[in-house]
C-alpha positions in Angstrom: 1.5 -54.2 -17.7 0.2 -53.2 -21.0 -3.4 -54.5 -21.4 -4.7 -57.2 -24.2 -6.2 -54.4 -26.7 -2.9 -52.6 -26.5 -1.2 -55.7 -27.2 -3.3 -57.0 -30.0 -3.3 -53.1 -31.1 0.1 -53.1 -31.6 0.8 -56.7 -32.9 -1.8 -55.9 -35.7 -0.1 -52.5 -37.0 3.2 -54.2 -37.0 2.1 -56.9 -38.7 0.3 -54.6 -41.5 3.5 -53.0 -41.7 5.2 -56.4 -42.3 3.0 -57.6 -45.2 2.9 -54.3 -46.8 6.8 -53.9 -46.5 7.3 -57.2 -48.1 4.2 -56.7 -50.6 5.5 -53.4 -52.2 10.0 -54.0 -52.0 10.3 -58.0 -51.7 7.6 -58.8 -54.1 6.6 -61.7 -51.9 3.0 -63.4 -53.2 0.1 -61.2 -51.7 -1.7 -64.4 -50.1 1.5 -64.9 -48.3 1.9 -61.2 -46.5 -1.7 -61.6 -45.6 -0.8 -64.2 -43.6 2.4 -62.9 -42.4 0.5 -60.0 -41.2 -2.0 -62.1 -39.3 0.2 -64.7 -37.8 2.0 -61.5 -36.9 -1.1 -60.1 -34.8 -2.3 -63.2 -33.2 1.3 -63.9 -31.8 0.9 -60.8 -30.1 -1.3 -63.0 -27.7 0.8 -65.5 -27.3 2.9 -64.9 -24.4 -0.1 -64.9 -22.6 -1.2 -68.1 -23.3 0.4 -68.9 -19.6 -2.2 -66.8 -18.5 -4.7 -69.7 -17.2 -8.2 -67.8 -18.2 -8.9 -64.9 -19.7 -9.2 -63.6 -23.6 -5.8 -64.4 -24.8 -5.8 -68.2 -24.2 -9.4 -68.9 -25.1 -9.0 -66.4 -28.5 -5.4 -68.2 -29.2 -6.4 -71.4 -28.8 -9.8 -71.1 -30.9 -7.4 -69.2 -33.5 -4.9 -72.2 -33.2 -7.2 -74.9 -33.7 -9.0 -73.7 -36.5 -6.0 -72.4 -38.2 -3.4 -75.7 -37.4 -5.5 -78.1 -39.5 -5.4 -76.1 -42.5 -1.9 -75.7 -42.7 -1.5 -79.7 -42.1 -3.2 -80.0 -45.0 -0.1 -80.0 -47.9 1.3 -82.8 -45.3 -1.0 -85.2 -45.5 -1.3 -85.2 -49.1 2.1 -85.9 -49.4 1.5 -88.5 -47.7 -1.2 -89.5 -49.9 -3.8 -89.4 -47.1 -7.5 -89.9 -48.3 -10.0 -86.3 -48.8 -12.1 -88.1 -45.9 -9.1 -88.9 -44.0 -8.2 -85.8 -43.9 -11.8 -84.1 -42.4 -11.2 -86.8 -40.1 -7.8 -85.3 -39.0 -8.8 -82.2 -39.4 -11.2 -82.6 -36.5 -9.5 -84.1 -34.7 -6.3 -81.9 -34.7 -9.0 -79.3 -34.0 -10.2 -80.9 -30.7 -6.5 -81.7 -29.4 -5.7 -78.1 -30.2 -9.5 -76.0 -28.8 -9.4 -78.4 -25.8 -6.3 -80.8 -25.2 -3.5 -78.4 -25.2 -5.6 -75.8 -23.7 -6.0 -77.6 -20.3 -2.5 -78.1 -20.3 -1.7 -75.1 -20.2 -3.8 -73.8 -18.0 -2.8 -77.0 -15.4 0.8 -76.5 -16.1 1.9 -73.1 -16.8 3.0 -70.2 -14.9 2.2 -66.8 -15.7 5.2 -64.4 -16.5 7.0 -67.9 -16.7 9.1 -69.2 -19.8 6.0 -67.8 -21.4 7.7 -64.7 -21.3 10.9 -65.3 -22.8 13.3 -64.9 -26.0 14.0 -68.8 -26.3 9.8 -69.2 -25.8 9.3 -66.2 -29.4 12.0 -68.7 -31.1 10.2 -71.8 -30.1 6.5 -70.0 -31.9 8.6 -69.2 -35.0 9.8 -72.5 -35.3 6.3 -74.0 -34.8 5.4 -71.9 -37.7 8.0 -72.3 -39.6 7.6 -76.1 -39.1 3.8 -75.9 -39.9 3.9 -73.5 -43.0 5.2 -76.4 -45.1 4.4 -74.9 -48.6 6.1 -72.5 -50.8 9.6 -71.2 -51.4 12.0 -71.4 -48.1 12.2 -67.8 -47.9 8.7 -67.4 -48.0 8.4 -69.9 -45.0 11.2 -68.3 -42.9 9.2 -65.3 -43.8 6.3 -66.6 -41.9 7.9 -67.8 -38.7 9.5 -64.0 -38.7 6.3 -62.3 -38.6 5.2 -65.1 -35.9 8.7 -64.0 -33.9 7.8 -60.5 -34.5 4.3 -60.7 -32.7 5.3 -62.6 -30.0 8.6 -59.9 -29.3 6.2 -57.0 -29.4 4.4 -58.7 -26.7 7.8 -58.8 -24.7 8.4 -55.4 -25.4 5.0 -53.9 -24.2 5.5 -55.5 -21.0 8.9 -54.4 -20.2 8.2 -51.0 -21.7 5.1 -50.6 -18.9 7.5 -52.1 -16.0 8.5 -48.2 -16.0 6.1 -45.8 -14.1 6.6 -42.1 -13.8 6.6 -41.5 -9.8 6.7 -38.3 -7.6 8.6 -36.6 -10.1 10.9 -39.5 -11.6 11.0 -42.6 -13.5 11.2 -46.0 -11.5 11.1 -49.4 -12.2 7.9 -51.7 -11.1 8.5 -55.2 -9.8 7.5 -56.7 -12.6 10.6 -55.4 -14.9 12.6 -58.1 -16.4 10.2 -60.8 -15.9 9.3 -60.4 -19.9 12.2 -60.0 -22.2 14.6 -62.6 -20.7 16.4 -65.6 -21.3 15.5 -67.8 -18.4 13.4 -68.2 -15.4 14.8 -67.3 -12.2 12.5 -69.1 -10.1 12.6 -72.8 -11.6 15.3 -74.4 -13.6 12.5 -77.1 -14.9 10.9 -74.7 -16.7 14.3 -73.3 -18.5 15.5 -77.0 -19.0 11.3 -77.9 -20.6 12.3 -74.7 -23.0 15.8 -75.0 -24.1 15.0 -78.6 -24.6 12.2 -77.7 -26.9 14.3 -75.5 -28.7 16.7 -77.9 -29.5 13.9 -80.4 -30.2 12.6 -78.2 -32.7 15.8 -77.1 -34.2 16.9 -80.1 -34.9 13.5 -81.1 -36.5 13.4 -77.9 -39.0 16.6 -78.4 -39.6 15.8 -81.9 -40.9 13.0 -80.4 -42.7 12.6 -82.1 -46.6 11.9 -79.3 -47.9 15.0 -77.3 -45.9 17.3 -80.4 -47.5 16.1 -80.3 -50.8 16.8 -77.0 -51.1 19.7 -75.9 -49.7 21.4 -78.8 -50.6 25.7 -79.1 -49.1 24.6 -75.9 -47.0 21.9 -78.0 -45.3 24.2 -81.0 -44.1 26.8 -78.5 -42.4 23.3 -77.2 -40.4 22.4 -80.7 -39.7 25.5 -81.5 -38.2 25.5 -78.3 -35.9 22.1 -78.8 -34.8 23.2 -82.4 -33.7 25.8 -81.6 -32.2 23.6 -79.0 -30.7 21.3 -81.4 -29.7 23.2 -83.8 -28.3 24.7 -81.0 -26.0 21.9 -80.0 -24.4 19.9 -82.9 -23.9 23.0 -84.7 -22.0 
């Protein structure tokens, strides 16, 4: 499988690609394709994060929690929330993130699991999407699609080195298909924990304020799908 600098490697030149492509013909803000590009080569790690040791989880995870705080902040001042209140968040966001969610991934994951899916690159965009509460709504859908990108590349390496050239032809590793796939062949918990999330979380962006303000009758017809979504899968 394709190795973590080939991953990052690539992650990173798409996601330069991404924030240049939307600099230069979308006129998006600068600020915001810089951090398009960046989600966009960090998600490259992502998939990995089932990984149980290793560089990908402890660099994601340190990346996350840093990073996660930050974009709470335009939340909690909705909210009103105190400047001291908010280092006091902050912090502790940061520990939940760096140590919390780390062991539970490394107690309760599987490598090449739902890790390694489509439904898991939707479920990262919509975190993003969700977290990136600021700006325009393009500009957040934006966001989550560099996020989706990243994470897809990932995907994409892995299948792409499930094919070795052998004795004179091309064959097919063991490992091919385990990557770019809808659901886990070898537990249905771990496709019922991610198509729950999914609907979890597409309900709740759905819902978003900010997705209701502005799309207005457009967002109710949404809403009502992703209830009745909702409701469907978690029957």
């Amino acid at each position: 499988m394709a190795g973590f600098k080939t991953h990052i490697a690539t992650s990173s030149l798409l996601g330069a690609g991404y924030a240049a492509g939307a600099a230069v013909w979308c006129d998006f803000p600068l600020p915001t394709c810089a951090l398009a590009g960046c989600l966009c080569g960090v998600a490259g790690m992502m998939p990995d994060l089932d990984s149980d040791s290793g560089v990908p989880l402890r660099e994601s995870m340190a990346f996350a929690a840093a990073v996660v705080p930050l974009l709470l902040v335009d939340r909690l001042e909705r909210f009103s929330v105190a400047p001291e209140s908010m280092v006091l968040a902050g912090a502790l966001v940061y520990l939940f993130v760096r140590f919390g969610v780390t062991s539970v991934l490394k107690r309760y994951t599987v490598h090449r699991g739902m890790f390694h899916s489509l439904p898991a690159a939707l479920i990262a965009g919509e975190l993003a999407f969700l977290l990136c509460n600021f700006g325009d709504l393009v500009l957040r859908f934006y966001l989550a699609g560099g996020v989706v990108m990243g994470y897809v590349s990932h995907l994409l390496l892995d299948e792409l080195y499930s094919l070795e050239w052998y004795r004179g032809r091309w064959r097919l590793k063991k490992s091919f298909g385990t990557a770019l796939k809808l659901w886990s062949t070898k537990s249905t918990w771990a496709n019922v924990s991610a198509y729950a999330k999914l609907a979890l979380l597409t309900f709740v962006s759905v819902n978003d304020p900010n997705w209701m303000q502005q799309l207005g009758p457009k967002a109710q017809e949404l809403q009502r799908l992703a209830d009745t979504v909702t409701t469907q899968v978690l029957k």
